[in-house]
Structures are given as C-alpha cells and as structure tokens.
NUDO-430304 format. One line per 2 residues: their letters; for each residue x, y, z of N, C-alpha, C, O. Coordinates in Angstrom, 3 decimals. Layout:
N
A = X:Y:Z:X:Y:Z:X:Y:Z:X:Y:Z | ...
***
This chain:
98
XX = 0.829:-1.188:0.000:0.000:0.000:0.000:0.875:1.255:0.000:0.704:2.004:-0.961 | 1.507:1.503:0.634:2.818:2.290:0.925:3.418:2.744:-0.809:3.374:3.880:-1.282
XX = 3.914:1.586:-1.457:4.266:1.628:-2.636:3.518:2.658:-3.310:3.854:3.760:-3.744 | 2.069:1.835:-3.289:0.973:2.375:-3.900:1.105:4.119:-4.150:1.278:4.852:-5.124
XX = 0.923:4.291:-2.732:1.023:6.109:-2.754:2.157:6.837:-3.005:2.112:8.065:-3.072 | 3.391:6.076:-3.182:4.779:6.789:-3.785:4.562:6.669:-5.127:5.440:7.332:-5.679
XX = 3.769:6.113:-6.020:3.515:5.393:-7.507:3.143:6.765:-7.855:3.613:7.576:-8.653 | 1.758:6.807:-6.689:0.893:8.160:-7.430:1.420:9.299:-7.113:1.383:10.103:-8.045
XX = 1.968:9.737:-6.019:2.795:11.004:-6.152:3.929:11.249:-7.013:4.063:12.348:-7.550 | 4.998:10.034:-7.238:5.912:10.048:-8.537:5.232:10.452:-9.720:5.692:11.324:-10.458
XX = 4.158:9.860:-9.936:3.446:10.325:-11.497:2.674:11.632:-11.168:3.145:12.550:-11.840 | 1.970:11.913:-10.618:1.000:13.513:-10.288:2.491:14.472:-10.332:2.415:15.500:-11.004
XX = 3.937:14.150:-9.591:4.505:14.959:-9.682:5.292:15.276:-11.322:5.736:16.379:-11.641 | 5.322:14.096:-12.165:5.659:13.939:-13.751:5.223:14.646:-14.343:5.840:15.600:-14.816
XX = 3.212:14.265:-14.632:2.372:14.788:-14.878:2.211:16.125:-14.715:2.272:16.650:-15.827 | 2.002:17.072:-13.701:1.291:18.210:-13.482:2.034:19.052:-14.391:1.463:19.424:-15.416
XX = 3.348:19.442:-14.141:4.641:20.467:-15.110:4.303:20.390:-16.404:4.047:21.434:-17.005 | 4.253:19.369:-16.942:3.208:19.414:-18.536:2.237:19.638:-18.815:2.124:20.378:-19.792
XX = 0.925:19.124:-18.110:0.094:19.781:-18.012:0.038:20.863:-18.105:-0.493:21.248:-19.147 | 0.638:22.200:-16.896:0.535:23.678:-16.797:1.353:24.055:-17.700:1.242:25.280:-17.750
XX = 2.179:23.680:-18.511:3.184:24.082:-19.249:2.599:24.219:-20.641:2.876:25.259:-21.237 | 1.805:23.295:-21.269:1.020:23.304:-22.074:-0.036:24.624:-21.889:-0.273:25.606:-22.593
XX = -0.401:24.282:-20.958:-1.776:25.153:-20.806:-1.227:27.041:-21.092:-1.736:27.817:-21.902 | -0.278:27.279:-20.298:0.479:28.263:-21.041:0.941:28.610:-21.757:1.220:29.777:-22.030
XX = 1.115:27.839:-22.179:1.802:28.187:-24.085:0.680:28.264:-25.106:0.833:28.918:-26.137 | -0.552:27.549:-24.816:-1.404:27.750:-25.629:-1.970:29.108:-26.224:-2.273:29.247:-27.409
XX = -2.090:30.237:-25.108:-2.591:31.104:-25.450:-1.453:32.333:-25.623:-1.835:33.478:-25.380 | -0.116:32.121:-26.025:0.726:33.535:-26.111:0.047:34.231:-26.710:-0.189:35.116:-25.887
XX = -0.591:34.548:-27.819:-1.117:36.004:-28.222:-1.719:36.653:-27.316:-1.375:37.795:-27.013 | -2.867:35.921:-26.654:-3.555:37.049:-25.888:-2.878:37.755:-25.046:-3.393:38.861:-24.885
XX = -1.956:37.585:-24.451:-0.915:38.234:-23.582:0.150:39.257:-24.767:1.239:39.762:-24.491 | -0.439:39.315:-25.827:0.872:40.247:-26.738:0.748:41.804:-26.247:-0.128:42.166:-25.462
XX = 1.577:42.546:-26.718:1.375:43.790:-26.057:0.615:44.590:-27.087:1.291:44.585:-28.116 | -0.714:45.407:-27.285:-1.128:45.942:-28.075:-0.662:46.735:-29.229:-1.102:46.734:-30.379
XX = 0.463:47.522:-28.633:1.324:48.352:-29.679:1.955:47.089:-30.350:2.005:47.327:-31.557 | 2.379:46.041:-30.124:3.223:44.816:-30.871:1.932:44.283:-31.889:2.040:43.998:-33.082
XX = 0.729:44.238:-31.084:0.107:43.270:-31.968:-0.023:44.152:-32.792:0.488:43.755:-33.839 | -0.519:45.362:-32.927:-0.489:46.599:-34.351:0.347:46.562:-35.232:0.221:46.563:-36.457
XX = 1.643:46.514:-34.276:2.509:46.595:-35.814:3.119:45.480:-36.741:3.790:45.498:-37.773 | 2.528:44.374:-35.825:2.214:43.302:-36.951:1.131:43.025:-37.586:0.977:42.203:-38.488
XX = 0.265:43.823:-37.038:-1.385:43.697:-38.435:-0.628:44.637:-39.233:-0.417:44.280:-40.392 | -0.026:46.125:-38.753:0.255:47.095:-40.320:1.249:46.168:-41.067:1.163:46.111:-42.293
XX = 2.152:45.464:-40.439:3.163:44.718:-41.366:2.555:43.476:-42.334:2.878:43.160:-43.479 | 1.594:42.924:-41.467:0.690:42.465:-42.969:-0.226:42.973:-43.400:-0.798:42.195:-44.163
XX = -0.859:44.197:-43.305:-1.478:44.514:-43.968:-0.872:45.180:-45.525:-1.341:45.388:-46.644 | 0.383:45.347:-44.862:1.527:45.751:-45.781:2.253:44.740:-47.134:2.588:44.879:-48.310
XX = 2.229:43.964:-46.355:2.625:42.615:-47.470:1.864:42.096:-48.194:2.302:41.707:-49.276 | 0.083:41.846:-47.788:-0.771:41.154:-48.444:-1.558:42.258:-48.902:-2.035:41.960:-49.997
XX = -1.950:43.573:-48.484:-2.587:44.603:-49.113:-1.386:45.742:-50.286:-1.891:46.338:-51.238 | -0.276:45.826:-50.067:0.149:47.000:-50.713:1.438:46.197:-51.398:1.964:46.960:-52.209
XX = 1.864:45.400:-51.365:3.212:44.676:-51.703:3.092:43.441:-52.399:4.186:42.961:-52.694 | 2.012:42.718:-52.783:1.545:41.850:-52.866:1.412:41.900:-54.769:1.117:42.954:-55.334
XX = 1.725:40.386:-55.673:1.582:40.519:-56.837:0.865:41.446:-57.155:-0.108:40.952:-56.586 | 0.543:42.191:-57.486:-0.507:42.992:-58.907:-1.147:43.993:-57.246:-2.335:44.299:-57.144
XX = -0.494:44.216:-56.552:-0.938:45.338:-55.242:-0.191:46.881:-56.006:0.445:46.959:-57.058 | -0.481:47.747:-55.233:-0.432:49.449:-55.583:1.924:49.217:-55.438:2.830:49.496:-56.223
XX = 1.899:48.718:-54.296:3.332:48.802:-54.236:4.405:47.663:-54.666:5.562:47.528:-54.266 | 3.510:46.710:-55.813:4.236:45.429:-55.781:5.915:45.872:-56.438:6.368:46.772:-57.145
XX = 6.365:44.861:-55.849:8.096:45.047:-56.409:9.011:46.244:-55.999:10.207:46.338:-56.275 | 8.445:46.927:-55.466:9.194:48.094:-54.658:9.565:47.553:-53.319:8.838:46.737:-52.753
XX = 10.822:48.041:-52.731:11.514:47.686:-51.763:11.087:48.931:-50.656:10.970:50.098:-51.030 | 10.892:48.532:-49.352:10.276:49.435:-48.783:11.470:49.712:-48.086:12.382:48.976:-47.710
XX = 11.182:51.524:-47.945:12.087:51.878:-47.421:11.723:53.293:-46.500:10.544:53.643:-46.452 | 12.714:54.049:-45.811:12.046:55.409:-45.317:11.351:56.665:-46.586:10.320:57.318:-46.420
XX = 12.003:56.704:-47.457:11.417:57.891:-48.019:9.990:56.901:-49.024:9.345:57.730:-49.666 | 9.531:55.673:-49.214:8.822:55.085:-49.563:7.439:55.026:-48.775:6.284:54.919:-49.189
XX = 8.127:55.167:-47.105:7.064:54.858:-45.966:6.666:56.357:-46.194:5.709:56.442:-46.965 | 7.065:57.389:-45.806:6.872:58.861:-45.496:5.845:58.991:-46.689:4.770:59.557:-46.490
XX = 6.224:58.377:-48.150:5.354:58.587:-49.430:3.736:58.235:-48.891:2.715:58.917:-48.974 | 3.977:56.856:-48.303:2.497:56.344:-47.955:1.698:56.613:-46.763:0.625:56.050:-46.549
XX = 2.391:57.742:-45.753:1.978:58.267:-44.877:1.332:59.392:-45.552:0.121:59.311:-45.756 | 1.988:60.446:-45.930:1.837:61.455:-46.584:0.519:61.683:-47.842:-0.291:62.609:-47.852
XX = 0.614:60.531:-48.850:-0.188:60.580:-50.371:-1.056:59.119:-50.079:-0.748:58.025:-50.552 | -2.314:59.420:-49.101:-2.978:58.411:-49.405:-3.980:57.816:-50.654:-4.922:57.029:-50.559
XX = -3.590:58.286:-51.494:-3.977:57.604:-52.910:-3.092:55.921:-53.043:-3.347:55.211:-54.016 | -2.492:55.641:-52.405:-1.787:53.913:-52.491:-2.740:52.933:-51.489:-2.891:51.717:-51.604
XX = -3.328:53.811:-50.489:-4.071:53.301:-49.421:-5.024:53.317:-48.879:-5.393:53.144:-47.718 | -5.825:53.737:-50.592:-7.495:54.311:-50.312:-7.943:53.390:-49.709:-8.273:53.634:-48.548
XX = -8.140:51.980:-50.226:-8.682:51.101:-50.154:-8.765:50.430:-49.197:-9.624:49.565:-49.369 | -8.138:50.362:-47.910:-7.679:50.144:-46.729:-8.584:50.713:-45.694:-8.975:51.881:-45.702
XX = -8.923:49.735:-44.722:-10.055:50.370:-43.489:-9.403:51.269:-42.954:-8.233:51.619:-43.109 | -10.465:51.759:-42.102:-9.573:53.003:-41.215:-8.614:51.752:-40.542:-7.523:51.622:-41.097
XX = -8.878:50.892:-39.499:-8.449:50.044:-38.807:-6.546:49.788:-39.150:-5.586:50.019:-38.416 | -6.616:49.150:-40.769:-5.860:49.038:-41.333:-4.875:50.135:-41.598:-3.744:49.835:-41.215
XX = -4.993:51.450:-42.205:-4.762:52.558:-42.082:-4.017:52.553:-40.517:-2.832:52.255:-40.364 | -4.863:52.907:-39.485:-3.859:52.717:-38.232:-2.897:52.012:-37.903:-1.870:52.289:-37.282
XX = -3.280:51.045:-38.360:-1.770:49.524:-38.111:-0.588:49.830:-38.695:0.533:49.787:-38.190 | -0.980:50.208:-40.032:-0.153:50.717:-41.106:0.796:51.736:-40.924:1.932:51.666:-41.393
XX = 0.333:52.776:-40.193:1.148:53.860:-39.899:1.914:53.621:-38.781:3.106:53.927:-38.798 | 1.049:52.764:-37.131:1.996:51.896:-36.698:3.145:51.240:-36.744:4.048:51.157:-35.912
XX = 3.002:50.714:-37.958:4.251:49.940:-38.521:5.031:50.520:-39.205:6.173:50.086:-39.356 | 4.628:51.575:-39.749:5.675:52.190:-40.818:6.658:53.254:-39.694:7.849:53.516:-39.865
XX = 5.887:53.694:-38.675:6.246:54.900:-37.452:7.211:54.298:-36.801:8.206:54.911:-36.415 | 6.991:52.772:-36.565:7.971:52.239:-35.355:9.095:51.377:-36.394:10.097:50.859:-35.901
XX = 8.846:51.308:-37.645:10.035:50.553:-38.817:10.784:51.611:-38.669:11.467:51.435:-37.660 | 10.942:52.310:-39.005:11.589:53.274:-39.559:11.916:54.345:-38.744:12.526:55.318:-39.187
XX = 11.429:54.212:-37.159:11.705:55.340:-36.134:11.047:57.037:-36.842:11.648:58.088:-36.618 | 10.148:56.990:-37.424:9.513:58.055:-37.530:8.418:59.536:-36.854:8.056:60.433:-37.615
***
C-alpha cells in the first residue's frame, strides 16, 4: 500500500509540469502587447494589401522615403479600413523610427 502512494505522487509529480506548461503556451497572443500586436497587423497589412503581386506597391523595396510617401499621399491606401490605415502607420512609425 505504501508503494501504492509513492507510484501516485511520482506520477501527479511527472504529470502536473506538462500539463501547466502546455496550458500556457497555448494562449501567447492574448498576452501580446497591443502596440506589438499593431505593428504586426500594419506589417501584414503591408505585405498582403500594398506589396503583394498585382498590389499598388508590388516590387518596390520598402524603405524610409517610400514609408513617409504612404503616410503622406494616401492615394496607395485608399482602399484600406480606417483600422488598417492605423496599423499601417503603426508599422511604418515604429520601422523606420519616424
């Protein structure tokens, strides 16, 4: 009997660390920091909306006086939610230290 209950505390003590270890890792995004999660929506909104085959900026290399262009002349980024628009400038503000 003795045995018995060293069996189950050896394994509950195996067990549990994976358990909680899992369980934490599952959810990293929700814990991201808001300004981080922004400037990775503007950074794809950037790649799959403006950079993207047959997009307003395809084949251009992005750069500072490129970003300042698309801050500045929103005719490249009509099409873009406001939402998007915010991310965007997010990302281009904190790329480029602007």
């Amino acid at each position: 009997m003795q045995v018995s209950k060293q069996i189950k505390r050896l394994m509950l003590a195996l067990v549990l660390p994976v358990v909680c270890a899992s369980a934490f890792a599952s959810g990293s995004e929700a814990y991201e920091d808001p300004k981080q999660k922004m400037y990775n929506t503007g950074k794809a909104v950037y790649e799959q909306k403006l950079a993207c085959t047959g997009c307003a900026m395809a084949g251009k290399s992005l750069d500072k006086d490129v970003a300042k262009m698309l801050l500045e002349d929103g005719s490249k980024t009509s099409t873009l939610s406001a939402d998007e628009k915010a991310a965007l400038v997010e990302f281009l503000k904190k790329r480029f230290k602007m």
